[in-house]
N, C-alpha and C positions, 0 to 999 in steps of 0.2 A: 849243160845247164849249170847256173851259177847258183842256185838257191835249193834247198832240201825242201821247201815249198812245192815246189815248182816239181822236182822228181816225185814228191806223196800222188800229187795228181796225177801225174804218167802212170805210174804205180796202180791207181786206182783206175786209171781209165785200161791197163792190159788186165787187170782182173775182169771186170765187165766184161770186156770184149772176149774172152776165151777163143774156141777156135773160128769164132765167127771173122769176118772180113771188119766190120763195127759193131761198137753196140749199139741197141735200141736204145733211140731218145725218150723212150720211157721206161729204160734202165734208169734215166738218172735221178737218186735216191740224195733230195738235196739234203737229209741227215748224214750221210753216210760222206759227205765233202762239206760242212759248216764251217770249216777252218778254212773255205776258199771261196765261199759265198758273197762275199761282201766287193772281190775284184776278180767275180767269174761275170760273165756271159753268155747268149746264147745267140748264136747268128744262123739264119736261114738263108739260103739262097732263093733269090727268083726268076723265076721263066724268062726273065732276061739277064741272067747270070750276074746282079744284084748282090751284093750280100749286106743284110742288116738286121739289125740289133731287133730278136723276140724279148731277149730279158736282158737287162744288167742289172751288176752288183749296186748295192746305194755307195758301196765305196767307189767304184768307180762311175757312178754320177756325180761324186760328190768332187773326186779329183778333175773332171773335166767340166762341172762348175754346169751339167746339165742332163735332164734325163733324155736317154739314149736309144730306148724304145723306139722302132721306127726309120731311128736313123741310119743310114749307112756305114758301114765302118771303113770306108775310105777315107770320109771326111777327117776319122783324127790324125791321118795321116800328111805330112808335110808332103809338097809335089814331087819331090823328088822320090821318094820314098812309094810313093801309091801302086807303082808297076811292083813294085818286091814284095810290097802286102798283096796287093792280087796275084799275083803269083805263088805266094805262099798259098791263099786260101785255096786257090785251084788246084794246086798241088793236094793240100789234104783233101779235095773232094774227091778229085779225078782218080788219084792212089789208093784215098783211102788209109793214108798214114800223118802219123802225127808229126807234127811240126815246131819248134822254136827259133823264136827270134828277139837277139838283142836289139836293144832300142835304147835312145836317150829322147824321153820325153819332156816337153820347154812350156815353160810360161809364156807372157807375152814380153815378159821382157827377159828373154831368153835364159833364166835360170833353168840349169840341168838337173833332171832325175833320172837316174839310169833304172834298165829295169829291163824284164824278159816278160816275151808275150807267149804266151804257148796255146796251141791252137790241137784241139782234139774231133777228129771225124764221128758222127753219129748216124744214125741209119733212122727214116723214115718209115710207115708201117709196109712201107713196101719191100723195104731191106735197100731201098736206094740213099748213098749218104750224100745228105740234103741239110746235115745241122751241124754244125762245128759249134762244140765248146771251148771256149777260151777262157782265158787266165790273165794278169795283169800282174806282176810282180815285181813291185818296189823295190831297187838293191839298196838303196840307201836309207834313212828314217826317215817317212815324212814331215819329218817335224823343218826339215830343209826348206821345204818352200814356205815355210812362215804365214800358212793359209792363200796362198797366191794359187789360181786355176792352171792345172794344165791346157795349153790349147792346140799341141799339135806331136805327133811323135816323129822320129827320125830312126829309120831301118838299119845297123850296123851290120849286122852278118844274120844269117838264117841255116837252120841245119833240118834235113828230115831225119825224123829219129824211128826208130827200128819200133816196131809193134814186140818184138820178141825180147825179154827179158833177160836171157845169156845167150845171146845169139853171138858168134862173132865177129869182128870186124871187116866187113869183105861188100864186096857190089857182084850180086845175083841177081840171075832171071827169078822171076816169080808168075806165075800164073794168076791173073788176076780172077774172082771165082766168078764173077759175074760176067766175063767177056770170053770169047776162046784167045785174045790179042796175047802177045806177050809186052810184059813192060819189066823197063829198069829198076828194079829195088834196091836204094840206098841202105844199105845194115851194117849199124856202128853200134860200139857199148862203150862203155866204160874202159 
């Protein structure tokens, strides 16, 4: 992760979660993340494995020049890029682990803003994670696009990052708790 932004929320989202697989989407306590409110979201998946926008930030309506409610979050993605966002998002559902991804997001006349998307798993009342929180993270000052709309983003690299706060650097089995299957766990730090 490039931004101490960006690590406060990871931070906040392994508290939450303790030894649970996720936290509950009625863990999230929007006092207790206000400093991320305004380019957080909230995406549900649906029974046709959909993924779209229950809430966004006004910040991030405002940088995409439209509210987002409803919408899909494929759409802010450039073509090329849409298979690495659904992949990511599926990743954090299926896993159940958090995700970031650089990005250089563009206007229409292709000026860049770079920036990290960071995508957090959340659990439904049934303990199935069905809600990913996300983050939008500007690396540069907005004051770069001189009020011009973003209208598409472009995926640079993506990393699944460790639920575990001094875990360290290694690829282990994990038992997922909700399946007897075994799966691959990606586990990096710092």
């Amino acid at each position: 992760m490039r931004h101490p932004h960006t690590q406060s929320l990871l931070d906040h989202w392994r508290a939450a979660r303790g030894e649970a697989l996720a936290p509950a989407k009625a863990s999230i306590e929007p006092r207790a993340i206000k400093a991320h409110l305004a380019f957080s979201f909230l995406l549900k998946r649906d029974a046709g494995g959909k993924f779209s926008f229950v809430l966004a930030g006004t910040g991030m309506c405002d940088l995409f020049g439209e509210e987002l409610r409803g919408k899909s979050f494929a759409h802010l993605w450039a073509e090329p890029s849409r298979n690495a966002a659904s992949t990511s998002l599926n990743r954090v559902m299926n896993l159940a682990v958090p995700t970031v991804a650089l990005c250089v997001a563009e206007t229409e006349d292709q000026r860049p803003m770079p920036g990290e998307v960071m995508l957090l798993p959340y659990a439904d009342e049934r303990g199935e994670t069905t809600y990913i929180l996300g983050h939008f993270q500007p690396l540069e000052p907005l004051s770069r696009l001189a009020g011009r709309k973003l209208v598409r983003m472009r995926m640079t690299a993506n990393a699944i990052l460790t639920g575990d706060q001094a875990s360290p650097s290694a690829v282990a089995f994990s038992e997922d708790k909700r399946k007897t299957a075994k799966h691959l766990k990606v586990v990096s730090s710092r």
